[in-house]
C-alpha positions as CSV (number, residue, x, y, z in Angstrom):
1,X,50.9,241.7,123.8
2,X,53.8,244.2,124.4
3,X,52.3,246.7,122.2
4,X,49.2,246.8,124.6
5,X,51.8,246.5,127.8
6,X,53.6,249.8,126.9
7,X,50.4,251.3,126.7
8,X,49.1,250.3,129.9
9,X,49.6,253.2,132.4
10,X,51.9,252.3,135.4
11,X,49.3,252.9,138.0
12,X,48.4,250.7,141.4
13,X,45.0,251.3,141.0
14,X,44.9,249.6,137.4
15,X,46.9,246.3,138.9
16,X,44.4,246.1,142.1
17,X,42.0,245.7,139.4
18,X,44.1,242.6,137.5
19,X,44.6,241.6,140.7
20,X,41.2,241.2,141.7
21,X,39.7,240.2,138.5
22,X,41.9,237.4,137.8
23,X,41.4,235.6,141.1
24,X,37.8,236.4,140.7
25,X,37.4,234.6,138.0
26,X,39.1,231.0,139.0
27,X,37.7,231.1,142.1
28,X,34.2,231.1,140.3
29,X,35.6,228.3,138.7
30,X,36.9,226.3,141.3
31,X,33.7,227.3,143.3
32,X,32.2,225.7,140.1
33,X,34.1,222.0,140.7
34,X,34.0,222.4,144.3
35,X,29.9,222.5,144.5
36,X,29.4,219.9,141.5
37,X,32.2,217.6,141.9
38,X,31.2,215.2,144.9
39,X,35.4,213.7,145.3
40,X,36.4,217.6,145.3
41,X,33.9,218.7,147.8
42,X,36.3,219.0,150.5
43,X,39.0,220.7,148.3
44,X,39.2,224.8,149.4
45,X,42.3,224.6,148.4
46,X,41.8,225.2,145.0
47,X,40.7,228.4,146.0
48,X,44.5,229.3,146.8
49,X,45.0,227.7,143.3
50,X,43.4,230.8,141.9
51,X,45.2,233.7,144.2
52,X,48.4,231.9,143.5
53,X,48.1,232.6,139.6
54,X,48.7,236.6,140.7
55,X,52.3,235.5,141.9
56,X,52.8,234.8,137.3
57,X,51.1,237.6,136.7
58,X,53.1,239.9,139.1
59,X,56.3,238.6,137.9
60,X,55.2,239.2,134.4
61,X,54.7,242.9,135.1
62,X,57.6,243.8,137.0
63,X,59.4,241.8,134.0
64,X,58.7,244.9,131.9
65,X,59.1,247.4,134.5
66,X,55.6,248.5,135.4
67,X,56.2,248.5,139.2
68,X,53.3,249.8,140.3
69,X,51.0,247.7,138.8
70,X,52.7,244.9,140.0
71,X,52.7,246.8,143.4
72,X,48.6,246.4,143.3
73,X,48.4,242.9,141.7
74,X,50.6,242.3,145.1
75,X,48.0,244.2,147.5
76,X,45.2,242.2,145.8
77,X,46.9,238.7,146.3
78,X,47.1,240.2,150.3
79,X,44.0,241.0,150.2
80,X,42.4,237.8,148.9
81,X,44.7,235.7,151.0
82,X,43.1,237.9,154.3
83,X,39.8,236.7,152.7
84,X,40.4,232.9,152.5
85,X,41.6,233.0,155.5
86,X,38.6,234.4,157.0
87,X,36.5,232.4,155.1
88,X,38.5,229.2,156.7
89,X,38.5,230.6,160.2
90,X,34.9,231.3,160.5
């Protein structure tokens, strides 16, 4: 996994894309539960549950000193948590 780490180009644009992608992806999934599970129905939550997993993955970056994309995996995580709340709000 380190191999393919040093290879990765330090850009923001690549880690808005991690960013986005990973949160993406368990949100489907808690969408998923939320809609077919009738004790979790109530439970958006879980939807903070997915941005919160950028906070590992941010960590994990700046870890090996690729600052910028950790820099746009943090503007993502903004950037979802302005959309939840929205999505709570209105």
């Amino acid at each position: 996994m380190n191999d393919k780490l040093r290879k990765l180009n330090d850009s923001v644009w690549i880690g808005l894309g991690i960013g986005l992608f990973i949160p993406a992806i368990l949100c489907g999934i808690a969408w998923y539960i939320i809609h077919h599970v009738a004790s979790l129905s109530k439970a958006d939550l879980l939807y903070i549950g997915g941005i919160a997993v950028n906070a590992y993955v941010m960590q994990y970056f700046f870890k090996y000193n690729k600052l910028n994309i950790g820099r746009g995996i943090l503007a993502a995580t903004f950037l979802c948590a302005f959309i939840f709340f929205g999505y709570k709000v209105f």
